[in-house]
Backbone as ProteinMPNN parsed JSONL, in Angstrom:
{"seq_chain_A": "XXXXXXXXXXXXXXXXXXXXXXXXXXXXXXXXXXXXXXXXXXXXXXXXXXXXXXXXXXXXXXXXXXXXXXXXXXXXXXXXXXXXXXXXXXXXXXXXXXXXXXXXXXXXXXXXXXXXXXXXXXXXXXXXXXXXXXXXXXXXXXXXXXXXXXXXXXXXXXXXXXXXXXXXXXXXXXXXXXXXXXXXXXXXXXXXXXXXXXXXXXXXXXXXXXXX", "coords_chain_A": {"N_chain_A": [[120.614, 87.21, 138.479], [122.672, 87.453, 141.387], [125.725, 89.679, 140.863], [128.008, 88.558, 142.695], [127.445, 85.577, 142.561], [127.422, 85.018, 140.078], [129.91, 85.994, 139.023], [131.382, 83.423, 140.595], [130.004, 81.257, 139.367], [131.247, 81.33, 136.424], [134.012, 81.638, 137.144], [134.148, 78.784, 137.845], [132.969, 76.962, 135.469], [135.063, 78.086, 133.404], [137.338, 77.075, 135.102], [136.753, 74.413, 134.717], [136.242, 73.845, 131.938], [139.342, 74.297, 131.393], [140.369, 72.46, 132.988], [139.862, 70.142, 131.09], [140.821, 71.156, 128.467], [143.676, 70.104, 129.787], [143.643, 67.57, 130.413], [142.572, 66.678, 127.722], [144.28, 67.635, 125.942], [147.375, 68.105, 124.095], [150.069, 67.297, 125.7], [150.74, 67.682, 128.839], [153.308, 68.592, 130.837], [153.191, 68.335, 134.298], [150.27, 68.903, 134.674], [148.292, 68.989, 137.043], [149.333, 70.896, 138.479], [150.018, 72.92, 136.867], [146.941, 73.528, 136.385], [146.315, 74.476, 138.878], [148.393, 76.57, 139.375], [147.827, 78.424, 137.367], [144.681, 78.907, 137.657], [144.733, 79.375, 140.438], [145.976, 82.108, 141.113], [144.043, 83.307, 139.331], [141.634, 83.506, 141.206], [142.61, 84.248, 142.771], [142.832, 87.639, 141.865], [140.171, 87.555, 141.686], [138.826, 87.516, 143.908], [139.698, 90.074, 145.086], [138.91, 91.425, 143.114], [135.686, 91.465, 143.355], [136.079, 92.119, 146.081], [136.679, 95.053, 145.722], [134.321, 95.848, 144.348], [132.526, 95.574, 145.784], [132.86, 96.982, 147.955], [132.295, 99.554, 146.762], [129.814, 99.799, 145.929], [129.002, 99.615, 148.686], [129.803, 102.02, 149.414], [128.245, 103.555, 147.377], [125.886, 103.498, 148.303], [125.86, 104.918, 150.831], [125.58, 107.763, 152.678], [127.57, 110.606, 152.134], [128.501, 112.331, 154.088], [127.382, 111.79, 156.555], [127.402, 108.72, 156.939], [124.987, 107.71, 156.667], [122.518, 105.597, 155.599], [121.854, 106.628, 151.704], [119.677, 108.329, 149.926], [118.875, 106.325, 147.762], [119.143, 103.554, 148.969], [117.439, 103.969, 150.884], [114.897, 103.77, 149.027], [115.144, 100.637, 147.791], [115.499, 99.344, 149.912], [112.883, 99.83, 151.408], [111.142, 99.087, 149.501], [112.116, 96.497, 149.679], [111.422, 95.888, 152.577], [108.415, 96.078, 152.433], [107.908, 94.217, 150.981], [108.423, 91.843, 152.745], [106.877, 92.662, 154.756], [104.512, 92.106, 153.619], [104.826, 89.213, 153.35], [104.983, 88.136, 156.085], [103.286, 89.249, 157.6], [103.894, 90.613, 159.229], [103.689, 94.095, 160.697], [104.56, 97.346, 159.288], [106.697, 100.659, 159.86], [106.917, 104.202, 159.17], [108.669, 107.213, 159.784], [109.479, 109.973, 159.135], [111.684, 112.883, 159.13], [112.653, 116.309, 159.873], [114.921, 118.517, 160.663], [114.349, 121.215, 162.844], [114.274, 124.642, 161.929], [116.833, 124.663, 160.284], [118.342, 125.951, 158.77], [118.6, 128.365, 160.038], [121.151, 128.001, 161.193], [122.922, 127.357, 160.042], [122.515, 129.984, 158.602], [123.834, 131.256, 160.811], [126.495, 129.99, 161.428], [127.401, 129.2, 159.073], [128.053, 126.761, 156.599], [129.572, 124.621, 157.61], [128.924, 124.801, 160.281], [126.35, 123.9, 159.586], [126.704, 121.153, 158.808], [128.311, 119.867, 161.006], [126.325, 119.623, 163.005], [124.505, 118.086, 161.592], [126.021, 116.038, 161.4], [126.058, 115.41, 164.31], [123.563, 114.628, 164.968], [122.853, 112.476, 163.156], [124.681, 110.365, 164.432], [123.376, 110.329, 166.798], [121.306, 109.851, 166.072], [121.192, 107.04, 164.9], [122.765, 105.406, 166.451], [120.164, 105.62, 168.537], [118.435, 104.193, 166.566], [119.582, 101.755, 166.304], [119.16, 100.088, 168.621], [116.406, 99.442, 168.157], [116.632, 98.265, 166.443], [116.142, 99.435, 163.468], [115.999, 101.123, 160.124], [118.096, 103.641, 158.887], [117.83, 106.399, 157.488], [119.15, 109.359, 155.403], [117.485, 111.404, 153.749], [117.993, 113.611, 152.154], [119.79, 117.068, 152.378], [118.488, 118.626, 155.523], [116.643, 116.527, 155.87], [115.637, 113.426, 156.74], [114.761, 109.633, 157.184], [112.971, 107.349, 159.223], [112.669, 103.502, 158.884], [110.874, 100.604, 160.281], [110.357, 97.792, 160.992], [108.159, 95.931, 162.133], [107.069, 97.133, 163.665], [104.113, 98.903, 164.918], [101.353, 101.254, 164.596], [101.274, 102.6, 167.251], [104.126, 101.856, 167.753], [105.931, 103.084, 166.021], [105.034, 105.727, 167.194], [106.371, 105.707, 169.665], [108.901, 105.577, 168.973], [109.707, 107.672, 167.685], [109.707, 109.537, 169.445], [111.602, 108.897, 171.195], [113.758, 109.834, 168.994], [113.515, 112.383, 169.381], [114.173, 113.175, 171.544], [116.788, 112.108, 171.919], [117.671, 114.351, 170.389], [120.379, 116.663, 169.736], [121.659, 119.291, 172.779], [118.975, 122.205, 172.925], [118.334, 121.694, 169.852], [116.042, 120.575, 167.711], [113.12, 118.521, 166.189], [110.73, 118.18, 163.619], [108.113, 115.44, 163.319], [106.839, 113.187, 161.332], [104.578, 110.223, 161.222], [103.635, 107.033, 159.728], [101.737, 104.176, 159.292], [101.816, 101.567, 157.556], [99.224, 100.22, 155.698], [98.46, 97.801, 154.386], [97.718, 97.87, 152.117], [98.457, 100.441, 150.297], [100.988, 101.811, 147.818], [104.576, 101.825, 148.331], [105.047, 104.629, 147.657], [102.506, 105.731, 148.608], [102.421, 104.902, 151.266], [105.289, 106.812, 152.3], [103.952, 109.356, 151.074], [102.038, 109.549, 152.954], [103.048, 109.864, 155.55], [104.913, 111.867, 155.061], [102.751, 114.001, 155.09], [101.655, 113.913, 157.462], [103.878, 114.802, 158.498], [103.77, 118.033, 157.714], [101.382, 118.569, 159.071], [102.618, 118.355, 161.885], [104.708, 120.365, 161.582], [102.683, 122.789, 161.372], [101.65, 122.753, 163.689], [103.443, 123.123, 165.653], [104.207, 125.772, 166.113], [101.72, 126.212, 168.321], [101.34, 123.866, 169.577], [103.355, 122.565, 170.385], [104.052, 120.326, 169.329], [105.804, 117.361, 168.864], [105.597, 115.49, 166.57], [103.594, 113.723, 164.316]], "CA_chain_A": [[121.56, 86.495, 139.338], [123.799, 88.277, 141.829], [127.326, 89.461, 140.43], [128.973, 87.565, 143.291], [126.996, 84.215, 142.242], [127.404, 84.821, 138.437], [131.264, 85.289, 138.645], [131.529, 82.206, 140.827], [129.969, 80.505, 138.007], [131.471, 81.727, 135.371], [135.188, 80.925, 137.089], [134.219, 77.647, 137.831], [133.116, 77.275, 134.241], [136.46, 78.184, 133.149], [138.258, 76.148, 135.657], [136.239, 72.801, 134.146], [136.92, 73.64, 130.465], [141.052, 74.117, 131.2], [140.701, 71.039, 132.938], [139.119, 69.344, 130.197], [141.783, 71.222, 127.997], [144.764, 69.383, 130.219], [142.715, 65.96, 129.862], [142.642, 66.021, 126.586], [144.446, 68.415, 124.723], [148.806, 68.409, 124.344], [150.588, 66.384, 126.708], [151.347, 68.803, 129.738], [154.277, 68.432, 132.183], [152.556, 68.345, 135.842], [148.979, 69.547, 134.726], [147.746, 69.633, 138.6], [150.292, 72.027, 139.048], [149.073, 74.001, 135.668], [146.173, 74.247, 136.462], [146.46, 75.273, 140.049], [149.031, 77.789, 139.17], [146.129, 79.51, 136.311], [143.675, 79.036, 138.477], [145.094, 80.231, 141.713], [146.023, 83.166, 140.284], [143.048, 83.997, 138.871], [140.849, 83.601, 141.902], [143.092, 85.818, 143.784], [142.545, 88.214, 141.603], [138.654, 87.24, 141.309], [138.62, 88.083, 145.203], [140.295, 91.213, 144.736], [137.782, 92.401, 142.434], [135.016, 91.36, 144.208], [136.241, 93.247, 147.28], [136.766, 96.297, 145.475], [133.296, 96.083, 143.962], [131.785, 95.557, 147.416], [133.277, 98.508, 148.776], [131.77, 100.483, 145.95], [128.534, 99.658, 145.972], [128.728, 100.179, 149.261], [130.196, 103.634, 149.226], [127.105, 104.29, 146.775], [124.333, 103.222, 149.11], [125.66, 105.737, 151.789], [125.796, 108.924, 152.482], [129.451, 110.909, 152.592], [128.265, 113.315, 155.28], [126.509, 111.699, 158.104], [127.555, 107.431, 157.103], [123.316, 106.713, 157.05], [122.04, 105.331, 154.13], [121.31, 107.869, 151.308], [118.052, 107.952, 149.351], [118.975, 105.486, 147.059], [119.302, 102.52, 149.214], [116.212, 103.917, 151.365], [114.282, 103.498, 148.77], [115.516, 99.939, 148.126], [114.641, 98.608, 151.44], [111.302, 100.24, 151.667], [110.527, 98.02, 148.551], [112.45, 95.138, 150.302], [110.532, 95.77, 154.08], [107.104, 96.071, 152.231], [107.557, 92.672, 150.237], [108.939, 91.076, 153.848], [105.91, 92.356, 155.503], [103.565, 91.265, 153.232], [105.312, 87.507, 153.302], [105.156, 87.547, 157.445], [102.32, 90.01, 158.234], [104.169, 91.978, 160.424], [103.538, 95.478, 160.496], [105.505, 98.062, 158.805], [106.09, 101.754, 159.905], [107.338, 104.467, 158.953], [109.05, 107.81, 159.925], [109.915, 111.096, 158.364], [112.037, 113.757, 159.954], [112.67, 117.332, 159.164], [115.01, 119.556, 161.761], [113.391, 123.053, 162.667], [115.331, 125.819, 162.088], [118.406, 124.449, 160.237], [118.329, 127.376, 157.692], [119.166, 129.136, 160.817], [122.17, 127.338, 161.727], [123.46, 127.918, 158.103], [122.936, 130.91, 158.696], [124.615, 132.068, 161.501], [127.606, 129.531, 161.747], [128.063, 128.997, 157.95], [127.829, 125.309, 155.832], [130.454, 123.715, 158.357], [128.147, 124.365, 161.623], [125.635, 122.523, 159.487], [127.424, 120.051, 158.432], [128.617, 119.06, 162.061], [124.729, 119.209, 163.688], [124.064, 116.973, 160.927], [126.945, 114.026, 161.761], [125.565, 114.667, 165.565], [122.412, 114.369, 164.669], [122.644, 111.514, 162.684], [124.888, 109.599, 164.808], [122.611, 109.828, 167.998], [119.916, 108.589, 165.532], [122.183, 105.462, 164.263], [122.832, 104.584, 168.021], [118.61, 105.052, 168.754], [117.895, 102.834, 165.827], [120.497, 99.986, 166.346], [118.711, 99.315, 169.562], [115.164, 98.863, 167.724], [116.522, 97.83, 164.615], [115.07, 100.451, 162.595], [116.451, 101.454, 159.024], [118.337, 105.136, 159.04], [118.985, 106.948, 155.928], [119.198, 110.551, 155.14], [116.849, 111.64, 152.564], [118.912, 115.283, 151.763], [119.387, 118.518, 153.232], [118.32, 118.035, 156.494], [115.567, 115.347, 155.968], [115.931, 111.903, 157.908], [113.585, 108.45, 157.069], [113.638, 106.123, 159.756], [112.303, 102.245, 158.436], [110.548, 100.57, 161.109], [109.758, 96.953, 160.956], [107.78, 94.904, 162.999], [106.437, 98.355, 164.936], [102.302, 99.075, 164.718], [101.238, 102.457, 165.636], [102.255, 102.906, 168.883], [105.466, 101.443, 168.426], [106.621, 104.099, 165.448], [105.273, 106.625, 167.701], [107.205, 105.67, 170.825], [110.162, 105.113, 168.427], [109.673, 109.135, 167.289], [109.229, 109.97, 170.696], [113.196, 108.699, 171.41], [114.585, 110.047, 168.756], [113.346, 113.473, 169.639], [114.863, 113.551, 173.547], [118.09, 112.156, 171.662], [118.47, 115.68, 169.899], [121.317, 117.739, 171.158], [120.664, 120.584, 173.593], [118.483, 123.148, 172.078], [117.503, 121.345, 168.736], [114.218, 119.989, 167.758], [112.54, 118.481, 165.069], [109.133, 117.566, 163.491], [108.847, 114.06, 162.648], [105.832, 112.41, 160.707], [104.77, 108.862, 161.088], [102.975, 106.744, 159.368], [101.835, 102.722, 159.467], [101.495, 100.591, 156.45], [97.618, 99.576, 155.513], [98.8, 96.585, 153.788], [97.232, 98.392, 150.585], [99.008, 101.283, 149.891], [102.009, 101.374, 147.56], [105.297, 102.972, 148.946], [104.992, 105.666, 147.379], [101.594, 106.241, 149.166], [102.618, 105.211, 152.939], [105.778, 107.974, 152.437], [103.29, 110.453, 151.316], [100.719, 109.905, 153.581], [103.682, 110.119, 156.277], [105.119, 113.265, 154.613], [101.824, 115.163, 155.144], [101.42, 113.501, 159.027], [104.753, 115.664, 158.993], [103.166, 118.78, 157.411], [100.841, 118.716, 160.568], [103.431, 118.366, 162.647], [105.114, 121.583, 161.451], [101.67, 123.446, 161.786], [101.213, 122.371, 165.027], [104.428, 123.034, 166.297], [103.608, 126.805, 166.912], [100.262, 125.991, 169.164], [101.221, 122.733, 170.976], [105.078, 121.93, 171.046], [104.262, 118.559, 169.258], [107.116, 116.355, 167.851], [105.281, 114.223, 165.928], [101.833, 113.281, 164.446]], "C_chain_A": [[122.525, 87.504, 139.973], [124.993, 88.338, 141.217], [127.925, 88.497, 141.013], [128.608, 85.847, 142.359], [127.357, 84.149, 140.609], [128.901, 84.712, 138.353], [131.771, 84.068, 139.205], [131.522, 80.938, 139.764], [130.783, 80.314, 136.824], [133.495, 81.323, 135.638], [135.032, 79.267, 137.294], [133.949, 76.693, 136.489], [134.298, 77.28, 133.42], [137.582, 77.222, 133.862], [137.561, 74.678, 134.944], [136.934, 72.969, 132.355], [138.778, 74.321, 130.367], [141.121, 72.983, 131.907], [140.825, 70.139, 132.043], [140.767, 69.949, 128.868], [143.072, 70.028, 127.885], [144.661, 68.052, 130.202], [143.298, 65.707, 128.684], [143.504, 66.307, 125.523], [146.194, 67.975, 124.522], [148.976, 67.997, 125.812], [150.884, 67.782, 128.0], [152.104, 68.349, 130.781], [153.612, 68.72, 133.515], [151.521, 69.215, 135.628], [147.942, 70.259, 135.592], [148.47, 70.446, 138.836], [149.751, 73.261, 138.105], [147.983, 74.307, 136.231], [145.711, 74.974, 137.983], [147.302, 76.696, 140.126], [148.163, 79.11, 138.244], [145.092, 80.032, 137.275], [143.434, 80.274, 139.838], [145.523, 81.735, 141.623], [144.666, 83.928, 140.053], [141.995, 84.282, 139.442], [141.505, 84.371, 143.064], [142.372, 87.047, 143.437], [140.844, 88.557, 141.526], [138.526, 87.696, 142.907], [138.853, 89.301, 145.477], [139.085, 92.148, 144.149], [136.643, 92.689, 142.945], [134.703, 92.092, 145.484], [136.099, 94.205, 146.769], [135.023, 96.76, 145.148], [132.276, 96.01, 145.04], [131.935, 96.61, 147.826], [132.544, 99.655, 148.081], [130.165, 100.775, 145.886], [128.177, 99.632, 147.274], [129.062, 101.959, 150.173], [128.728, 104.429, 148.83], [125.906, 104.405, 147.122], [124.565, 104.026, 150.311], [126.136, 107.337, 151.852], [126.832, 109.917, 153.272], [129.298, 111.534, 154.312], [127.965, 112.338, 156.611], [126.789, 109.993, 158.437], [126.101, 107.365, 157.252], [123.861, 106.23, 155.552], [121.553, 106.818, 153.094], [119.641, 107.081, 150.499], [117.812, 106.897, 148.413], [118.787, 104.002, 147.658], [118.109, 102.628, 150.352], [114.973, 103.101, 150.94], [113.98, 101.64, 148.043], [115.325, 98.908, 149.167], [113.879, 99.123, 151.858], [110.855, 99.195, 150.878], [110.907, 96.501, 149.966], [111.629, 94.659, 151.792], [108.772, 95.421, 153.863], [106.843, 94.777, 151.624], [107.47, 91.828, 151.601], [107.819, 91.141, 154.53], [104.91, 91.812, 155.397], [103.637, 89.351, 153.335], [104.457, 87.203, 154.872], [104.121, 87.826, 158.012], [102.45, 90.771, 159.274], [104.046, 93.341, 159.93], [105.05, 96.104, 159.685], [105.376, 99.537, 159.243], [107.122, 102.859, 159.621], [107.715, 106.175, 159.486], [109.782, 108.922, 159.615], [110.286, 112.253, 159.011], [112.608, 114.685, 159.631], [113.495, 118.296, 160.388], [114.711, 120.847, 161.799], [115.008, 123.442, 162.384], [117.045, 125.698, 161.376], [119.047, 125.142, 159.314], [119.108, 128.42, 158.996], [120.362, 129.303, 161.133], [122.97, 127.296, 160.631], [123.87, 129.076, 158.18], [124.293, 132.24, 159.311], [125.968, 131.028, 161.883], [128.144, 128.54, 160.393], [128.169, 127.233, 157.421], [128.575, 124.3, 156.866], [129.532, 123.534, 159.391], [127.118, 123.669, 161.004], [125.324, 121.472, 159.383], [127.851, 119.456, 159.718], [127.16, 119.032, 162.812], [124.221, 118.308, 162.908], [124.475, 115.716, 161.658], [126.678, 114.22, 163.189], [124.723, 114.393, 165.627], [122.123, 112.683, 164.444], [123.527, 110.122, 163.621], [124.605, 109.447, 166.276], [121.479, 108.882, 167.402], [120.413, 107.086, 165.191], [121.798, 105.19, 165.516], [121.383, 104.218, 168.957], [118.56, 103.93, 168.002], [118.525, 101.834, 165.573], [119.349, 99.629, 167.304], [117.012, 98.839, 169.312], [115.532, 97.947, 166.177], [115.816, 98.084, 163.533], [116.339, 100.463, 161.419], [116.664, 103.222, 158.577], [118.656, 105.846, 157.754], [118.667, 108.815, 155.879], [118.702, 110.584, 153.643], [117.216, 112.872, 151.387], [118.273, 115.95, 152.535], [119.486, 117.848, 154.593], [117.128, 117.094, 157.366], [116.124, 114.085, 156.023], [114.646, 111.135, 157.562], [114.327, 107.672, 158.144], [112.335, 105.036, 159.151], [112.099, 101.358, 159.768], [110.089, 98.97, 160.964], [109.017, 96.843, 161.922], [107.027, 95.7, 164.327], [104.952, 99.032, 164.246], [102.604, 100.386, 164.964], [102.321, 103.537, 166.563], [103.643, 102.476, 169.022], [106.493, 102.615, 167.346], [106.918, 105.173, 166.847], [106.484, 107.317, 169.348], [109.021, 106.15, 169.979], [110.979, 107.034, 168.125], [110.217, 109.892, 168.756], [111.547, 110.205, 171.265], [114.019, 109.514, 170.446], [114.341, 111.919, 168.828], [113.947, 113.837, 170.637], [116.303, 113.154, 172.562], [119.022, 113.072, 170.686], [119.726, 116.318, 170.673], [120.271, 118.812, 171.66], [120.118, 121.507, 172.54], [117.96, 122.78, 170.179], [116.401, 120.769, 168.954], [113.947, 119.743, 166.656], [111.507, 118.193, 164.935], [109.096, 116.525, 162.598], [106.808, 113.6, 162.322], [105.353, 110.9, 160.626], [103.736, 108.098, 160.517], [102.997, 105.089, 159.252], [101.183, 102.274, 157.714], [100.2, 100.092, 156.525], [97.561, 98.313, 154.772], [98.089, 96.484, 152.756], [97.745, 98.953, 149.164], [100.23, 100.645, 148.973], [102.99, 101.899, 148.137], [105.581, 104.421, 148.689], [103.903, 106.92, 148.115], [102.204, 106.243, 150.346], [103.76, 106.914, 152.499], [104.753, 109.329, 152.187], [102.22, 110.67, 152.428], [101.823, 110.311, 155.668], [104.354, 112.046, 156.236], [103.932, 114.428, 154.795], [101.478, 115.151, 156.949], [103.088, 114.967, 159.433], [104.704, 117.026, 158.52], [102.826, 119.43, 158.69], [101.285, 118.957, 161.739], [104.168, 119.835, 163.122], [104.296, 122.417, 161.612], [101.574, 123.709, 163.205], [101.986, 123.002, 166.074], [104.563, 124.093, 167.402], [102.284, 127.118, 168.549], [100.504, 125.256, 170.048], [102.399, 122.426, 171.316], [105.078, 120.961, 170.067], [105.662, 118.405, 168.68], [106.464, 116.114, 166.947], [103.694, 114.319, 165.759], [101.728, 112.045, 163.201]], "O_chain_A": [[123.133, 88.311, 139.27], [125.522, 87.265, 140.929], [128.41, 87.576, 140.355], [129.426, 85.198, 141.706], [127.538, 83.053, 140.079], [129.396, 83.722, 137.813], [132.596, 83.479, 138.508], [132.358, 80.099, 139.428], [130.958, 79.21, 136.31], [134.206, 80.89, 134.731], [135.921, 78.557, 136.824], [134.654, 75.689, 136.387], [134.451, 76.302, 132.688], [138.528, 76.721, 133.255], [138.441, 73.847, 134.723], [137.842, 72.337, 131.815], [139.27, 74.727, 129.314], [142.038, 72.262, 131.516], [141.76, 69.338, 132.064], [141.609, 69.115, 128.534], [143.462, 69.365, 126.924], [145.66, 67.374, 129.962], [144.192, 64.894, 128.448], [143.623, 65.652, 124.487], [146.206, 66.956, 125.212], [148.275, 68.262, 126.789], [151.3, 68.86, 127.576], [151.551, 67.691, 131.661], [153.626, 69.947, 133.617], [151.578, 70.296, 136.215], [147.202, 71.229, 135.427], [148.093, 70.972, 139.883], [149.206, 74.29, 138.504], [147.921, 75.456, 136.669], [144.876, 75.873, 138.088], [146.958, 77.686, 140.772], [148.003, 80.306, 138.487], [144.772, 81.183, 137.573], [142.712, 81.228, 140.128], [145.047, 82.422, 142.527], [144.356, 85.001, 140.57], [141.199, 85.044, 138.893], [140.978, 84.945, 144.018], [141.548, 87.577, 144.183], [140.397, 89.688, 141.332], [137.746, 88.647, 142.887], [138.056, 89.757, 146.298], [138.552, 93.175, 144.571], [136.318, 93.866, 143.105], [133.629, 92.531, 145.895], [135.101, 94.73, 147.263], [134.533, 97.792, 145.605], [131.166, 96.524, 144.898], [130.939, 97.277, 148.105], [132.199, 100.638, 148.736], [129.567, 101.849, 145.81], [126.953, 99.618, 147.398], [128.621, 102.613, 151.118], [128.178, 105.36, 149.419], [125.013, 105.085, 146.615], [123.593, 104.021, 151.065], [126.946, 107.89, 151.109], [126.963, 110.055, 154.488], [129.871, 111.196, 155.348], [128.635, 112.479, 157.634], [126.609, 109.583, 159.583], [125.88, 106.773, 158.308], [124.845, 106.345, 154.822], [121.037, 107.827, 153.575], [118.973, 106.048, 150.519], [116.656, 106.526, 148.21], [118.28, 103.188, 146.886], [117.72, 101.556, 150.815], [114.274, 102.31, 151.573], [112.819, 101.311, 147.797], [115.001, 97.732, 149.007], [113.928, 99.047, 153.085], [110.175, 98.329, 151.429], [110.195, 95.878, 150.754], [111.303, 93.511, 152.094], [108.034, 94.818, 154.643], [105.735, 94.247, 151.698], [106.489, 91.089, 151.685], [107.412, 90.093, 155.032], [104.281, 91.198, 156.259], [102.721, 88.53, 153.373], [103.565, 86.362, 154.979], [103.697, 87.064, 158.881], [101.656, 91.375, 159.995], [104.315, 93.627, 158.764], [106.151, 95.573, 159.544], [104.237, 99.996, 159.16], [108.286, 102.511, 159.817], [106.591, 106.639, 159.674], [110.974, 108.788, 159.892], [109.355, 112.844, 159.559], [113.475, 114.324, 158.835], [112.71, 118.879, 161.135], [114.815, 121.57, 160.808], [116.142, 122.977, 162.499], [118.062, 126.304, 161.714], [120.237, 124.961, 159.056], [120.095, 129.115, 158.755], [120.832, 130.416, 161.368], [124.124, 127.062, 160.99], [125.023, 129.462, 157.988], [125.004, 133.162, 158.912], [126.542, 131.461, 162.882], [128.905, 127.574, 160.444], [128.46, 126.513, 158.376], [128.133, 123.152, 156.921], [129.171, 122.382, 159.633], [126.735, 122.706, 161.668], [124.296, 120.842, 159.631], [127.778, 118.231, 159.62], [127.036, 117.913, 163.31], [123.385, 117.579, 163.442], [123.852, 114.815, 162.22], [127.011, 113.186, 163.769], [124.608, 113.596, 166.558], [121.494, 111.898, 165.153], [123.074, 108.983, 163.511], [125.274, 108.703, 166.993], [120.952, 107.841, 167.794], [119.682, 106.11, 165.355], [120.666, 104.782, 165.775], [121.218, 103.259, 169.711], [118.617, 102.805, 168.5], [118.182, 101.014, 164.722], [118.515, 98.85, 166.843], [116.434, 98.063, 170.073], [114.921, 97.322, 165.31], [115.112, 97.357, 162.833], [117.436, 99.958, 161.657], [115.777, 103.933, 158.105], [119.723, 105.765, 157.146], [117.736, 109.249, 156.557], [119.217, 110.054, 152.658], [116.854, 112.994, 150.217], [117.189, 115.908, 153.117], [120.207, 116.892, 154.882], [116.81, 116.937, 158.545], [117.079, 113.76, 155.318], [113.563, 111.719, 157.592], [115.519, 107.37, 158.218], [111.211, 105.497, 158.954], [113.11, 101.295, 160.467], [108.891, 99.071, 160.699], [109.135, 97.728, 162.769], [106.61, 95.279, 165.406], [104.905, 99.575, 163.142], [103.682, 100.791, 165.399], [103.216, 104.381, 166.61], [104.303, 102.617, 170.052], [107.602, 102.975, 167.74], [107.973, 105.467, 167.408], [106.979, 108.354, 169.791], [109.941, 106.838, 170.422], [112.124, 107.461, 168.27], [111.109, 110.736, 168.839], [112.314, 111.136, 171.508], [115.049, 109.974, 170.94], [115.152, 112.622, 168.225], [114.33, 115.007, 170.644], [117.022, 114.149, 172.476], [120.184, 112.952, 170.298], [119.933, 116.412, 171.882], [119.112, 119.146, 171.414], [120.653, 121.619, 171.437], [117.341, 123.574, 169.471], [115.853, 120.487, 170.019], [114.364, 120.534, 165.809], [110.921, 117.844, 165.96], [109.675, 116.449, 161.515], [105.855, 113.769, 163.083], [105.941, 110.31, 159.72], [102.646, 108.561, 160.853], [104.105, 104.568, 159.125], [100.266, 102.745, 157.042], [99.981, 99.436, 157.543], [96.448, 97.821, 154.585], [97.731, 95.394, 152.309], [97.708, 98.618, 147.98], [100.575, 99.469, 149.086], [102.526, 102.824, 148.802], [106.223, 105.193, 149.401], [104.044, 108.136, 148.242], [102.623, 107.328, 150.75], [103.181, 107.996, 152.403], [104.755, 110.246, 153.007], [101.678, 111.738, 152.713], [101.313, 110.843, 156.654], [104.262, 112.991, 157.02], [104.197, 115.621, 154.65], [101.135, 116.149, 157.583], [103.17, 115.746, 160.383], [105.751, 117.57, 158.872], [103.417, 120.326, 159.293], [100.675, 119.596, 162.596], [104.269, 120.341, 164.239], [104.873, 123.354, 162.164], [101.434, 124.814, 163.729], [101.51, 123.379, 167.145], [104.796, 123.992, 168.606], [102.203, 127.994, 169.41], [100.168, 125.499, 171.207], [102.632, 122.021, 172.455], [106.22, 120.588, 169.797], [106.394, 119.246, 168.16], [106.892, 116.826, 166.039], [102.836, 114.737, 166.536], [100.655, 111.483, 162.978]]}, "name": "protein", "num_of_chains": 1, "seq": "XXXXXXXXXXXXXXXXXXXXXXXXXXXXXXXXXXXXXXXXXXXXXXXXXXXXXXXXXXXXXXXXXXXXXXXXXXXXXXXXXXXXXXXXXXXXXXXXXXXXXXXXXXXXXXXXXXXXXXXXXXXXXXXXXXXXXXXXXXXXXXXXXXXXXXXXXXXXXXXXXXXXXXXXXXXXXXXXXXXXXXXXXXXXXXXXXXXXXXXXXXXXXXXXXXXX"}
């Protein structure tokens, strides 16, 4: 049962047996007032908590640097996209992205210049994948999953295709994609994506590609 739904319960629960108390138990001077004053009170605070614990758990599903999702809540809604597709039969696809050279960029302008090509990085990719409604998370380092519903094939690859032109000037990356066989487990599509991005990096020398 969700926390939210279980403490709901669990005050309402409590609010029936201090009713039942004021019913039955010792005479009480203005009881509706008692128990609104307990009560009210206590579901302040019950909102309070609630919020805080919201905020936390979503603190822990993203990642400090860049605001995506981190790997934790990737993996999370990979499970959750692969149950959804199996329900609807829409496709599922998926996307794995690796920037060249960012050892370089380390190199020569020290943990901070990588740290800011990251948060531009990542927040041209956010602003691509709002407009498909893709799923962005940062996997570490400078590895990127994008989550792809409802896109076959051709619609990852187009999807790759965008978020490659929406590099800044002079970056580049090699991105891997791969479609759901409505077999595999997730563990397989990511690998079989992770090696499509292998190829990619091979390739890169010979043809230019982005993507395979």
């Amino acid at each position: 049962m969700p926390a939210r739904t279980l403490s709901l319960t669990h005050a309402a629960a409590a609010g029936a047996a201090y009713a039942l108390v004021l019913a039955f138990g010792p005479v009480t001077v203005a009881p509706v007032q008692a128990w609104c004053g307990v009560f009210g009170t206590a579901g302040v605070a019950g909102a309070i908590v609630l919020g805080l614990v919201s905020v936390l758990r979503s603190a822990a599903g993203d990642d400090p640097l860049t605001g995506c999702a981190n790997r934790r809540s990737w993996d999370e809604r990979l499970e959750e996209e692969l149950e959804r597709s199996r329900r609807t039969g829409q496709p599922l696809s998926v996307a794995m992205v690796d920037l060249d050279a960012f050892k370089a960029v380390n190199d020569r302008g020290g943990h901070r210049a990588g740290d800011i090509m990251l948060q531009d990085v990542a927040q041209r990719w956010q602003e691509t994948s709002r407009d498909g409604g893709d799923f962005l998370a940062r996997l570490g380092g400078d590895d990127f999953g994008i989550l792809a519903p409802g896109s076959d094939e051709a619609g990852i690859r187009r999807r790759a295709k965008r978020l490659a032109e929406a590099l800044p000037e002079g970056a580049s990356a090699s991105i891997g994609v791969a479609t759901w066989d409505r077999i595999e487990s997730a563990g397989a599509l990511l690998r079989r994506a992770d090696q499509a991005l292998y190829k990619t990096k091979q390739r890169r020398g010979h043809e230019g590609s982005h993507f395979a």
